[in-house]
Residue frames relative to the residue before (quaternion, step in Angstrom):
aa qw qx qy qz dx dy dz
X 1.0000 0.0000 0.0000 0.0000 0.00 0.00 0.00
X 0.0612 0.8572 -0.4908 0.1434 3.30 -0.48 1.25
X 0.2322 -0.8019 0.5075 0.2132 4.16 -0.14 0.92
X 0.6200 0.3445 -0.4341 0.5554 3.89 0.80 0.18
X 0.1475 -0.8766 0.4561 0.0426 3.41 -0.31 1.62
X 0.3856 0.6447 -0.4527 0.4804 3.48 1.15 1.07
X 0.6346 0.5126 -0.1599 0.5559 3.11 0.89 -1.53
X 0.7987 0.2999 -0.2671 0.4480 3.82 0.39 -0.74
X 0.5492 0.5462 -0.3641 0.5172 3.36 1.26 0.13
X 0.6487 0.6043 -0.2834 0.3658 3.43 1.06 -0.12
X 0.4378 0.7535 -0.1351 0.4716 2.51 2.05 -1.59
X 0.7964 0.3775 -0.0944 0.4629 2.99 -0.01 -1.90
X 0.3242 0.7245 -0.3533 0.4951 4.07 1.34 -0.17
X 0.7557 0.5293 0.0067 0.3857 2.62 0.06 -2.14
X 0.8612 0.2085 -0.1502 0.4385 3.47 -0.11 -1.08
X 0.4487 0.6826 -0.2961 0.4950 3.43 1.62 0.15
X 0.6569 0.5112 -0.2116 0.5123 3.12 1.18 -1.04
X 0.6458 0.4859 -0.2536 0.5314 3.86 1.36 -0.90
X 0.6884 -0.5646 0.3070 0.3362 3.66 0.89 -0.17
X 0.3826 0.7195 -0.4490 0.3666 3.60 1.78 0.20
X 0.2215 -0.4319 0.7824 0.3901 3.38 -1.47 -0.55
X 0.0554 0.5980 -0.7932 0.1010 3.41 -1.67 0.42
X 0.0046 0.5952 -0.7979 0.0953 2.74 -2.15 1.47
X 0.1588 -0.7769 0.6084 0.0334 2.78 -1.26 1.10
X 0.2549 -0.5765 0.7759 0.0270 3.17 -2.28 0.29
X 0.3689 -0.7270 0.5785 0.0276 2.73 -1.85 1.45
X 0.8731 0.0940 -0.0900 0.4699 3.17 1.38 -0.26
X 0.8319 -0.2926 0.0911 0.4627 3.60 -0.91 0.02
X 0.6737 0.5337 -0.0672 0.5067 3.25 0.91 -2.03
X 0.8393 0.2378 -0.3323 0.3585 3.52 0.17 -0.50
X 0.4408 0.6899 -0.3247 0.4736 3.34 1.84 -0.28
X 0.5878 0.5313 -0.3219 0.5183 3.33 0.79 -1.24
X 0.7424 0.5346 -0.2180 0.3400 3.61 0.25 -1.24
X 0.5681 0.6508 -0.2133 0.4564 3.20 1.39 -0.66
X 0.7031 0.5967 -0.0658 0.3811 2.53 0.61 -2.03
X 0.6842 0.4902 -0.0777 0.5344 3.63 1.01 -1.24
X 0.5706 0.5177 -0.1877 0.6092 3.89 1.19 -0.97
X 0.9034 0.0429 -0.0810 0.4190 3.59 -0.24 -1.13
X 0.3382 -0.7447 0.5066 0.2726 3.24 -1.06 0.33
X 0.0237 0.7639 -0.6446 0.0182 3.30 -0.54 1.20
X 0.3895 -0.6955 0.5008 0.3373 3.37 -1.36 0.51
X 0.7937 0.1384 -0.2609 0.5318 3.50 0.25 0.19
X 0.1424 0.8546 -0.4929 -0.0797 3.46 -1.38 0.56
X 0.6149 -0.7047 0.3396 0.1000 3.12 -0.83 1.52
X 0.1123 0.8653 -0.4622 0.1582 3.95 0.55 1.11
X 0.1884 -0.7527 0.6274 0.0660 3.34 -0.71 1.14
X 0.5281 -0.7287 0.3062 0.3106 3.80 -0.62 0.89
X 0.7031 0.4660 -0.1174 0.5241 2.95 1.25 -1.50
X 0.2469 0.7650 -0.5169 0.2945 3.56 0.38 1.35
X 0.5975 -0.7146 0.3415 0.1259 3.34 -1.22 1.30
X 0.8339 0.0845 -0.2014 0.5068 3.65 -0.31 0.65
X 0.7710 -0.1194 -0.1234 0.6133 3.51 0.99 0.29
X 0.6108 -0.6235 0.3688 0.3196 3.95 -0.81 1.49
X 0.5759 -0.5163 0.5517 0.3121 3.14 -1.36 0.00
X 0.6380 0.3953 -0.3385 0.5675 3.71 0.88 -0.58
X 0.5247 0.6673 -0.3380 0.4065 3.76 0.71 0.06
X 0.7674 0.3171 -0.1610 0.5335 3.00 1.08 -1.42
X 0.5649 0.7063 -0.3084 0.2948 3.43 1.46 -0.69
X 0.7316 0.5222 -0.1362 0.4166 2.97 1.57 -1.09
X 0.4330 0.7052 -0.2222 0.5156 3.19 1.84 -0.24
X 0.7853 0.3177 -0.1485 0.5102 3.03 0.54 -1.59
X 0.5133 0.5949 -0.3627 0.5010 3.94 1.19 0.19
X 0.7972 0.2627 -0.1992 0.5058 2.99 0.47 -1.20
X 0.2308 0.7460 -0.4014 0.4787 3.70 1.09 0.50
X 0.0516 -0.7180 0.6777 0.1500 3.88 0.84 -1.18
X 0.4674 0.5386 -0.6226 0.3222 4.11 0.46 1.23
X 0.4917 -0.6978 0.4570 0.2498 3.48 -1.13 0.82
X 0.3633 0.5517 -0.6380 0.3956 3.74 0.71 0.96
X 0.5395 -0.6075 0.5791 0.0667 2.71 -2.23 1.18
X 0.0062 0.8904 -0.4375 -0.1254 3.31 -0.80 0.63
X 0.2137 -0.7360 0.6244 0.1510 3.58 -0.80 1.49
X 0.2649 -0.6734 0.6667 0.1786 3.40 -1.47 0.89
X 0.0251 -0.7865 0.5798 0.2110 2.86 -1.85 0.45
X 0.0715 0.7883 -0.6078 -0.0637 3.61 -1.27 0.29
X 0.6872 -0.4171 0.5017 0.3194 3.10 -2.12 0.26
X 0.7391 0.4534 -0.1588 0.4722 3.66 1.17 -0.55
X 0.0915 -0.8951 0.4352 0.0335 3.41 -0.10 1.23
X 0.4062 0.7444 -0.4490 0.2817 3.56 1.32 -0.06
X 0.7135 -0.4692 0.2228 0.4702 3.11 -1.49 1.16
X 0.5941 0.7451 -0.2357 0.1904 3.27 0.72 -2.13
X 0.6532 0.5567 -0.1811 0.4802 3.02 1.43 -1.68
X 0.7045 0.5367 -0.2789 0.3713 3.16 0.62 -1.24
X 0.5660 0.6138 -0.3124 0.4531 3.32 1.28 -1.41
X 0.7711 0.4542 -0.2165 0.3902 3.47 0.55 -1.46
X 0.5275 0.5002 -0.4017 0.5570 3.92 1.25 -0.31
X 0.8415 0.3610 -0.3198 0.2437 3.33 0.48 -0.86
X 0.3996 0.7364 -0.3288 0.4358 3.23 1.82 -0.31
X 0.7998 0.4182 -0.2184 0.3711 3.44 0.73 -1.11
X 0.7560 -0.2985 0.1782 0.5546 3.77 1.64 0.02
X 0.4918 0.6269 -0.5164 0.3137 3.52 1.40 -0.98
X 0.2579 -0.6488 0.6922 0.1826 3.40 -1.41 0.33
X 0.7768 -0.0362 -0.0957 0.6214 4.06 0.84 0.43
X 0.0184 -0.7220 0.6907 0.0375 3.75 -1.11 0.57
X 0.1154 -0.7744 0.6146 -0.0965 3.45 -1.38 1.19
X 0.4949 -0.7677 0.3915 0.1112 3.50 -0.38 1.43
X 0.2908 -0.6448 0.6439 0.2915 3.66 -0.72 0.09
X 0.6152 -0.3611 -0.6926 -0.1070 1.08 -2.06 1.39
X 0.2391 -0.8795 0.3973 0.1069 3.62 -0.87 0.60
X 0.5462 -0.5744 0.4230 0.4392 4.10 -0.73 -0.03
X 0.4032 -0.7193 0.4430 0.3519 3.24 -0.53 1.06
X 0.5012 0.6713 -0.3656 0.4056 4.15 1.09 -0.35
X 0.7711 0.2582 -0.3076 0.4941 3.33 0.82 -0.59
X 0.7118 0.3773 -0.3835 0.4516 3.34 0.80 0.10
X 0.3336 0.6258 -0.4143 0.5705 2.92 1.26 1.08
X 0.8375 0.3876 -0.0922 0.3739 3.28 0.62 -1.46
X 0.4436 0.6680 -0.3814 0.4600 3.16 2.24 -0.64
X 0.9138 0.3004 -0.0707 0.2640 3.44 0.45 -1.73
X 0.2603 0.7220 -0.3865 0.5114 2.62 2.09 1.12
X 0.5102 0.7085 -0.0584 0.4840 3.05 1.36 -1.42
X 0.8504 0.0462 -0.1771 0.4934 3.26 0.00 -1.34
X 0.2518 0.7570 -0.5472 0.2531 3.69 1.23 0.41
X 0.6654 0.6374 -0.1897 0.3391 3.02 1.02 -2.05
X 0.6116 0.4184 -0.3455 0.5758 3.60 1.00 -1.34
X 0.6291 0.5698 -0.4279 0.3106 4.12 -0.07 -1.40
X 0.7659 0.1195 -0.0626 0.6287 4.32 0.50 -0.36
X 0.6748 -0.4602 0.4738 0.3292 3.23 -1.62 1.30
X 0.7402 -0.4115 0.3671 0.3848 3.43 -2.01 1.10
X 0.0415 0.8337 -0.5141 -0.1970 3.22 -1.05 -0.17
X 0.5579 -0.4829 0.3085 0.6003 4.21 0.10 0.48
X 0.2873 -0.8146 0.3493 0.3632 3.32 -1.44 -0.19
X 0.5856 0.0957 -0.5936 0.5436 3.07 0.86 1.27
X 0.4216 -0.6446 0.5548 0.3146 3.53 -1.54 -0.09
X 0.2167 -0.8011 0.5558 -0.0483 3.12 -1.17 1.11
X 0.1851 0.7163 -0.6708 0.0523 3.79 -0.90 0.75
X 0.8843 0.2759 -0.1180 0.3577 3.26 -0.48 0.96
X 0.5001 -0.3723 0.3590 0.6946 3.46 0.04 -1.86
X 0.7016 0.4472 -0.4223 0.3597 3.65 0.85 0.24
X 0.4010 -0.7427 0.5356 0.0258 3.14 -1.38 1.14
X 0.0874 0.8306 -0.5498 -0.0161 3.59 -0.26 0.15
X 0.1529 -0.8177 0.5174 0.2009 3.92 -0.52 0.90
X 0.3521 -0.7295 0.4505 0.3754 3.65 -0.35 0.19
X 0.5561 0.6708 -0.3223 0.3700 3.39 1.26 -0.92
X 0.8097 0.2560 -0.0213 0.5276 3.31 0.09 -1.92
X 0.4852 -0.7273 0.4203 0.2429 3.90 1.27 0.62
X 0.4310 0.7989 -0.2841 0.3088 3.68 1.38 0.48
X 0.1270 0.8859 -0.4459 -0.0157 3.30 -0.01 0.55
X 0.1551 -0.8035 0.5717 -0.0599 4.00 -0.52 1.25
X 0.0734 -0.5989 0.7973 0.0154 3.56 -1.57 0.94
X 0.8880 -0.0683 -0.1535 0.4281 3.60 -1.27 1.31
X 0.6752 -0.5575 0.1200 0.4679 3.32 1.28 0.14
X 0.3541 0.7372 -0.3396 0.4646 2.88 2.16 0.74
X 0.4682 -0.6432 0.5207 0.3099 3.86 -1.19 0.54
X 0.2558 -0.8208 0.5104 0.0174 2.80 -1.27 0.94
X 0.1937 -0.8834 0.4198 0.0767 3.75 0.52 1.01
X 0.2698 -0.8290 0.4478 -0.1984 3.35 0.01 1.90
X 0.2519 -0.5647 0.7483 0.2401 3.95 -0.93 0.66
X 0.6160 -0.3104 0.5186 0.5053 3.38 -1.98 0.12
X 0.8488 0.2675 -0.3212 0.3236 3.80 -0.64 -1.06
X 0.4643 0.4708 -0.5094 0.5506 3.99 0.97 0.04
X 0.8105 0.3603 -0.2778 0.3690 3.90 0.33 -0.47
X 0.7808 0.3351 -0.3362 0.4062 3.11 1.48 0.28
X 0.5455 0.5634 -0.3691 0.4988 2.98 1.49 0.63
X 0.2942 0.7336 -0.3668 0.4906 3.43 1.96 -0.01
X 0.8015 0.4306 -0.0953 0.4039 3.10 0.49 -2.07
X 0.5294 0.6590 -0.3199 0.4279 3.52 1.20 -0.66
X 0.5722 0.6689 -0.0930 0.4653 3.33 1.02 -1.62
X 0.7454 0.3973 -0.0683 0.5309 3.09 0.21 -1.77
X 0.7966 0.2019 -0.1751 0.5422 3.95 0.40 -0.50
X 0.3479 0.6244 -0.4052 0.5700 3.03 1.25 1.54
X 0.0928 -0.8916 0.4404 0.0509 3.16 1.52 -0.41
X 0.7470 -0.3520 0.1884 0.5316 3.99 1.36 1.04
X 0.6064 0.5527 -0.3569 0.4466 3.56 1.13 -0.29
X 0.7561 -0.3069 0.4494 0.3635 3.18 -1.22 1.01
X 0.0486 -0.5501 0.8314 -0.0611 3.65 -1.90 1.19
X 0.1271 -0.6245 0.7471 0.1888 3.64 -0.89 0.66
X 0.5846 -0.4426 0.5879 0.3415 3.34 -1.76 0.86
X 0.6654 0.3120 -0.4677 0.4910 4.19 0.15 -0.11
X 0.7005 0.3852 -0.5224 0.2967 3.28 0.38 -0.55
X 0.4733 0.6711 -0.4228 0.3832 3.79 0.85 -0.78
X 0.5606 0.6349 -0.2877 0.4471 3.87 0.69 -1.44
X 0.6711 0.5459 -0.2346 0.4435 3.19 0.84 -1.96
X 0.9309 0.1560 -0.1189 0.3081 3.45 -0.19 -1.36
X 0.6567 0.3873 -0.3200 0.5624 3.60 1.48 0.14
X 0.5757 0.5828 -0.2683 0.5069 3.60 0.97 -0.83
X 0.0862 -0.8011 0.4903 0.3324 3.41 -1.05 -1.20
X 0.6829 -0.3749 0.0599 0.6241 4.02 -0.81 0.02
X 0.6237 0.7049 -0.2343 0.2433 3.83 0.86 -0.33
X 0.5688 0.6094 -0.2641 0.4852 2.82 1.88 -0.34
X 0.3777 -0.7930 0.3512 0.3242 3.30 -0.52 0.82
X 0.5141 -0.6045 0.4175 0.4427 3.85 -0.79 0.65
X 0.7176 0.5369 -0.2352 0.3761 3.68 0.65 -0.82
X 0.6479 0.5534 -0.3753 0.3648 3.14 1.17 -0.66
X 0.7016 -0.4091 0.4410 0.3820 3.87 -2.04 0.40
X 0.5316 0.7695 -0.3491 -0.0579 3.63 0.46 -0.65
X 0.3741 0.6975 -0.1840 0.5828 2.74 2.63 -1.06
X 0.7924 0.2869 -0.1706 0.5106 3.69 -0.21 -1.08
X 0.5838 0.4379 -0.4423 0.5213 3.93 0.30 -0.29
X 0.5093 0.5692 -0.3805 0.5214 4.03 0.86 -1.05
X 0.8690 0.2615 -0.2368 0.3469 3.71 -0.26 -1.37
X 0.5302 0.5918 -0.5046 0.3376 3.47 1.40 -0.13
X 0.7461 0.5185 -0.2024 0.3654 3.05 0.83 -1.44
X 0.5933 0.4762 -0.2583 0.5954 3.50 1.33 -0.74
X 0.5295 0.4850 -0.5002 0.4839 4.17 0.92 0.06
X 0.7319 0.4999 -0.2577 0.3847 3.34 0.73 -1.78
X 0.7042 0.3412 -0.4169 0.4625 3.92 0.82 -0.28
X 0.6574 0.5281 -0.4037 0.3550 3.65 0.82 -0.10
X 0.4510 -0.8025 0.3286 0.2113 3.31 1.66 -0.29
X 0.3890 -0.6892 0.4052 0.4577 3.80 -0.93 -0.22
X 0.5597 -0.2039 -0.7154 -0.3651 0.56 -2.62 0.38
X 0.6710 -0.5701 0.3686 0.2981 3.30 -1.27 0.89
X 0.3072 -0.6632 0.6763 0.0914 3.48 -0.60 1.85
X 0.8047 0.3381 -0.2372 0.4265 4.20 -0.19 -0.91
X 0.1297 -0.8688 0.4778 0.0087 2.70 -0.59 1.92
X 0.4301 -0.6450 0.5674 0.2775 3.84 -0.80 -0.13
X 0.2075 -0.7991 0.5558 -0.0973 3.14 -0.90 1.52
X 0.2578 -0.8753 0.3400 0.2276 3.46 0.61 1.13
X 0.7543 0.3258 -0.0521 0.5676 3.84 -0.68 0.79
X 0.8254 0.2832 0.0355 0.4870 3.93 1.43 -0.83
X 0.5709 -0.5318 0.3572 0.5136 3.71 1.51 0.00
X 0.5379 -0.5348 0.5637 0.3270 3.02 -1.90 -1.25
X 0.1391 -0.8079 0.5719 0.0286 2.98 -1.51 0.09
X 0.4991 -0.6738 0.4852 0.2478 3.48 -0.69 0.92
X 0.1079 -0.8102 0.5102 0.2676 3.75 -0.57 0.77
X 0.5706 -0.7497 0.2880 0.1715 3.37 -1.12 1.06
X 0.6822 0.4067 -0.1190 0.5958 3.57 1.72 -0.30
């Protein structure tokens, strides 16, 4: 959530380009609303935010008991500040102006903390998939992957057999912009079956999503 709507359009560029979903807000109220609605694991919060603060929403979304991380931002980088963001719940605070890499690397970071541990690579079957080195192998062969075939891999795969609803997929690879109605989910899993090949690990739960079979 960011009130200089260049700068957060860049942002949201940016981290789009690494492989996030990202939604944004220009201001207090609709941020807040978000924030409370979806469950995101990490969320970007500038303090100084129009129609309702950033410590407002922060404190909400704490006292919530949801497992998103929060990185503050501000125009004000003094310790004090920092002290005082983190007092109130932030879980990382990052001064203007800043390198877009490390705030990269922060909310990489607090990704890790925002969802239970997970192996480091995931495995179902003969396919492997690292999250780190973005790699993904079937018998010990490469597997050449778009960003959203590889995050919907991973989704799957840290699903550990449980049910993926086709909204939730949208949700965590996609973003709020994607339409719910639209082919984009099922065109993904063809193409992302046809490069994984047979036999066909991603099954199809009629009426209920997919699911990664485990054997």
């Amino acid at each position: 959530m960011e009130d200089e709507q260049p700068l957060a359009d860049a942002i949201a560029r940016g981290l789009r380009q690494e492989g996030m979903a990202v939604d944004v807000a220009y201001d207090g109220i609709d941020g807040h609303e978000k924030a409370l609605v979806t469950r995101y694991d990490v969320l970007v919060l500038d303090r100084d935010l129009p129609g309702m603060s950033g410590d407002e929403i922060l404190a909400d979304v704490a006292g919530s008991g949801a497992l998103t991380r929060v990185l503050m931002l501000t125009a004000s980088g003094t310790v004090a500040d920092r002290v005082e963001g983190l007092g109130l719940g932030a879980d990382d605070y990052l001064g203007k102006p800043f390198a877009f890499d490390e705030l990269v690397a922060r909310i990489r970071a607090l990704g890790r903390r925002a969802t239970p541990p997970a192996p480091p690579v995931l495995r179902a079957a003969d396919v492997e998939l690292d999250p780190a080195r973005r790699t993904v192998t079937r018998a010990g062969q490469g597997v050449e992957l778009t960003r959203k075939e590889f995050g919907v891999l991973e989704v799957l795969l840290a699903a550990a057999g449980r049910v993926v609803s086709s909204e939730e997929l949208l949700e965590r690879v996609w973003d709020e912009y994607a339409d719910p109605f639209t082919t984009t989910v099922r065109v993904t899993m063809m193409t992302l079956r046809k490069k994984l090949g047979e036999p066909v690990l991603i099954e199809t739960v009629v009426g209920s999503g997919y699911r990664m079979a485990t054997t």
